[in-house]
C-alpha positions in Angstrom: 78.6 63.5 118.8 78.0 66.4 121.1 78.3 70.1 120.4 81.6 70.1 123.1 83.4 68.0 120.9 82.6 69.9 117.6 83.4 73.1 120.0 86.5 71.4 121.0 87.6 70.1 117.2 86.8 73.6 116.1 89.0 75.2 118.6 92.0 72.7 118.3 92.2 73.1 114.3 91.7 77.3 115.2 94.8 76.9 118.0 96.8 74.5 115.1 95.8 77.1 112.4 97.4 80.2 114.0 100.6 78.2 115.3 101.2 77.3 111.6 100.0 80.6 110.1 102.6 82.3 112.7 105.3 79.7 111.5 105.2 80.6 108.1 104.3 84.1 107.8 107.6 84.2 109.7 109.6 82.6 107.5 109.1 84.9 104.6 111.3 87.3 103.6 110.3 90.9 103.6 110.7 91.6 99.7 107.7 89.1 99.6 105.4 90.1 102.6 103.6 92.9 100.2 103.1 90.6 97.1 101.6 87.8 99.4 99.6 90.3 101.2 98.2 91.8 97.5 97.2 88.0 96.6 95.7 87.4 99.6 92.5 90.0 99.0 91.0 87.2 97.2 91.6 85.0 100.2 89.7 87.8 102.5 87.4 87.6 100.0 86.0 84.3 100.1 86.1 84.5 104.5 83.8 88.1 103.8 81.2 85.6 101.7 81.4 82.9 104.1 81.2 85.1 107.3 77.8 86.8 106.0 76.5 83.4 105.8 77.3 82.6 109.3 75.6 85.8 110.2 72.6 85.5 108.2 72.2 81.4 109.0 70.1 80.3 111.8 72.9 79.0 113.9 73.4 79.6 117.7 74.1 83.1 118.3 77.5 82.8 119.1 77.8 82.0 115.8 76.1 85.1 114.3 78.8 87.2 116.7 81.7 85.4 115.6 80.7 86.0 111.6 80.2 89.4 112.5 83.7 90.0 113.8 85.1 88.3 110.9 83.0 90.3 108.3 84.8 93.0 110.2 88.5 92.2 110.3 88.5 90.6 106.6 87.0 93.8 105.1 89.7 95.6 107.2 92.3 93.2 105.5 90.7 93.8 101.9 90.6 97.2 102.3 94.6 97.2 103.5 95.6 94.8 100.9 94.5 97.3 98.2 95.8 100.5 99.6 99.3 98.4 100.3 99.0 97.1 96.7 98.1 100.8 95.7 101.2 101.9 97.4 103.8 99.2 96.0 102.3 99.7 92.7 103.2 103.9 92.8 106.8 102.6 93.5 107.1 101.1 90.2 105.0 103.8 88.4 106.8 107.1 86.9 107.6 109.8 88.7 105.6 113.3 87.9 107.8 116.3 87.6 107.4 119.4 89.8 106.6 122.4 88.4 
């Protein structure tokens, strides 16, 4: 097998994986979006472990690129899953009085 049809697998599962992401983020209802989002730090996570690895492996240099942006937008999702979580959990806390 060739590196075009890995490149092509890769990018057909990538294409299938956002249609279907898209699908089903759409279907939930908004009283859930910020209690899915919470859970899904853990999620980011993982991608922030396995992205460093692709940076620091000794693969093709697209492949150092690409793990670079992804360290970068799953450390932006961390990050916004904890100040969202920070934020819904406030709603629930109590209230400080003024004055």
């Amino acid at each position: 097998m060739g590196y075009e049809y890995i490149a092509a697998t890769l990018v057909f599962i990538f294409v299938l994986a956002s249609f279907l992401g898209l699908e089903l983020i759409s279907k939930v209802p908004a009283t859930l979006h910020t209690p899915l989002m919470s859970g899904s730090n853990a999620i980011s996570g993982i991608s922030i472990v396995g992205a460093v690895l692709a940076v620091q492996s000794e693969f093709h240099w697209s492949a150092k690129i690409l793990g670079f942006i992804a360290v970068v937008f799953a450390t932006i999702n961390v990050i916004g899953g904890f100040l969202v979580t920070d934020r819904m959990l406030a709603m629930f806390g109590k209230k400080k009085k003024q004055g």
